[in-house]
C-alpha positions as CSV (number, residue, x, y, z in Angstrom):
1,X,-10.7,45.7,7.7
2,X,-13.4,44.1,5.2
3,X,-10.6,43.8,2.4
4,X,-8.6,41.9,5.6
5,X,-11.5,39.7,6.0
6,X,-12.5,38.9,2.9
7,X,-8.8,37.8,1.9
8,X,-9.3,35.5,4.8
9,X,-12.6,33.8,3.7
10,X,-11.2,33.2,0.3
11,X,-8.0,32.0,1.7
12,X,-9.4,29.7,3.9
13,X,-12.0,28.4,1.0
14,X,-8.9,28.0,-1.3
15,X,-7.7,25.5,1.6
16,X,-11.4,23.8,1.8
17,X,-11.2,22.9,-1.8
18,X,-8.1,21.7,-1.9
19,X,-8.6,19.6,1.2
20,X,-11.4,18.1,-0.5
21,X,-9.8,17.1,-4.2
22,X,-6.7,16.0,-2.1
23,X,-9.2,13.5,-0.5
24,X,-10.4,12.3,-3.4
25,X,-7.6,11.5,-4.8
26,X,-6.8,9.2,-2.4
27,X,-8.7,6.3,-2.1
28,X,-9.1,4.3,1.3
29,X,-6.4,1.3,1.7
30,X,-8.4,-2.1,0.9
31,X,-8.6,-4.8,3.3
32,X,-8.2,-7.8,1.8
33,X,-8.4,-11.7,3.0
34,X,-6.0,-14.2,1.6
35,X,-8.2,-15.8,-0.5
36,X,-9.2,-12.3,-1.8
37,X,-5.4,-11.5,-2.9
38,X,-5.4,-15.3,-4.6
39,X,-8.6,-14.2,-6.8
40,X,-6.9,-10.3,-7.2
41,X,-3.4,-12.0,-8.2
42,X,-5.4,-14.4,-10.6
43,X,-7.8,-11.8,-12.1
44,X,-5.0,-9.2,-12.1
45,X,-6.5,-6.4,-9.7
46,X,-3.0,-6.7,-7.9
47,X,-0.1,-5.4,-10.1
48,X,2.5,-5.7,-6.9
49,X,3.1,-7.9,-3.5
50,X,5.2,-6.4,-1.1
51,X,6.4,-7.9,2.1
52,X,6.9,-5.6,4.8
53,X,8.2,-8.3,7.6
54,X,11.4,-8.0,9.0
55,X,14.2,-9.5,7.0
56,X,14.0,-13.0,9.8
57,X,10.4,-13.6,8.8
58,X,11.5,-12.9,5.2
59,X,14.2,-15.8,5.1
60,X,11.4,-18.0,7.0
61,X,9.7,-17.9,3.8
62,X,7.5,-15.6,1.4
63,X,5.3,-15.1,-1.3
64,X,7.7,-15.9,-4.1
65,X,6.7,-12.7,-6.8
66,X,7.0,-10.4,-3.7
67,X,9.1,-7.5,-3.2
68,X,11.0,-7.2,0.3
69,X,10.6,-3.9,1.3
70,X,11.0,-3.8,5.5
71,X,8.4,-1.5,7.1
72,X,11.1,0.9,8.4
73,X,12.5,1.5,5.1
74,X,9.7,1.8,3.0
75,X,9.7,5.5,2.4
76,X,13.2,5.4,0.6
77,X,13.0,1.9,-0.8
78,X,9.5,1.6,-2.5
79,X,9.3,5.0,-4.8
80,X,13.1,3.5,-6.0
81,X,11.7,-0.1,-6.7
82,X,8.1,0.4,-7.8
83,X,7.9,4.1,-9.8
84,X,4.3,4.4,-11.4
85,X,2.3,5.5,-8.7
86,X,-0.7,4.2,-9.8
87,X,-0.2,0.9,-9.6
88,X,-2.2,-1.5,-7.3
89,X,-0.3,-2.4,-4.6
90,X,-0.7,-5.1,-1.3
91,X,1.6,-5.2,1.4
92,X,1.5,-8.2,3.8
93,X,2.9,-8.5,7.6
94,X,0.9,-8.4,10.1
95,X,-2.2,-6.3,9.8
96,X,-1.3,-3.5,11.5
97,X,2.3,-3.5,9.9
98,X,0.6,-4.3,6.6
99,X,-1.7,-0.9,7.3
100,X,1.1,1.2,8.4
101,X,2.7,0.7,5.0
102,X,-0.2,1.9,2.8
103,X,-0.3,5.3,4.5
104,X,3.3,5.6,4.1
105,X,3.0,4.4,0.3
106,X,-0.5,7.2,0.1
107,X,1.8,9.7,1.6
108,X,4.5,8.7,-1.1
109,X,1.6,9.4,-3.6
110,X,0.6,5.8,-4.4
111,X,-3.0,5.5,-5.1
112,X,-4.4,2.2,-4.8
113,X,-2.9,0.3,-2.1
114,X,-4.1,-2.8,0.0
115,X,-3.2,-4.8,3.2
116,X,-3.5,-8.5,4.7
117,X,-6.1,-8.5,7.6
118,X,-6.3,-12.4,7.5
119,X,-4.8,-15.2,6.9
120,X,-0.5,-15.2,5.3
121,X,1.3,-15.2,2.0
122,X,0.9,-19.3,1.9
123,X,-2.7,-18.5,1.1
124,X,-1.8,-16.5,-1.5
125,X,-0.3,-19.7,-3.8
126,X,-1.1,-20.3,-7.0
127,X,0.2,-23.0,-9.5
128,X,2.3,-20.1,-10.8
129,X,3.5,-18.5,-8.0
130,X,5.3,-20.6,-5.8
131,X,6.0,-19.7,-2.0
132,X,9.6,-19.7,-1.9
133,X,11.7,-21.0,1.4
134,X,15.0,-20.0,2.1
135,X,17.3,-22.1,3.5
């Protein structure tokens, strides 16, 4: 019986510590402003723009350098199209679309990800990176 529990106590610590470093690892998505992703696009804190909207809000008009990765198939779509993991990602819809998306990319493994709370991709422009407007 005392072998029984002591396997217990070091299973369960096992699974404490682990918990713990998984944690770590994964750092807390960043809310970011508009005018914050302009600044992070121009100082280059923001390897990757990705668009989460549906494709009708996509053909409305976007954030010209930005991938188009719909919400729903983001688990299949983004570890195919964006493959380092660490990269610095920010996904823009709607903020609770745009937050949705960075847990699915931290469950994919990605560890720095970010989401819109305010403002929209036009705030985004820069003289280099045109918002495009499909027609």
């Amino acid at each position: 019986m005392n072998a029984w529990l002591t396997g217990l106590l070091a299973l369960c610590l096992v699974a404490v510590i682990l918990t713990i470093a998984y944690i770590w690892t994964i750092r807390p998505p960043i809310p970011y402003t508009a005018e914050e992703v302009r600044a992070g696009l121009h100082y280059n804190t923001i390897d990757h723009v990705i668009d989460v909207r549906d494709s009708a809000a996509w053909a409305e008009g976007h954030y010209s350098s930005a991938y188009h990765l719909p919400l729903k198939q983001l688990p299949a779509s983004l570890p195919a199209t964006i493959h380092d993991r660490s990269k610095r990602l920010l996904f823009y819809a709607d903020p609770e679309k745009s937050f949705k998306a960075t847990r699915i990319a931290q469950d994919l493994g990605y560890t720095t990800v970010g989401y819109l709370i305010q403002g929209n991709y036009t705030g985004f422009e820069h003289r280099d990176s045109p918002i495009r407007h499909e027609m």
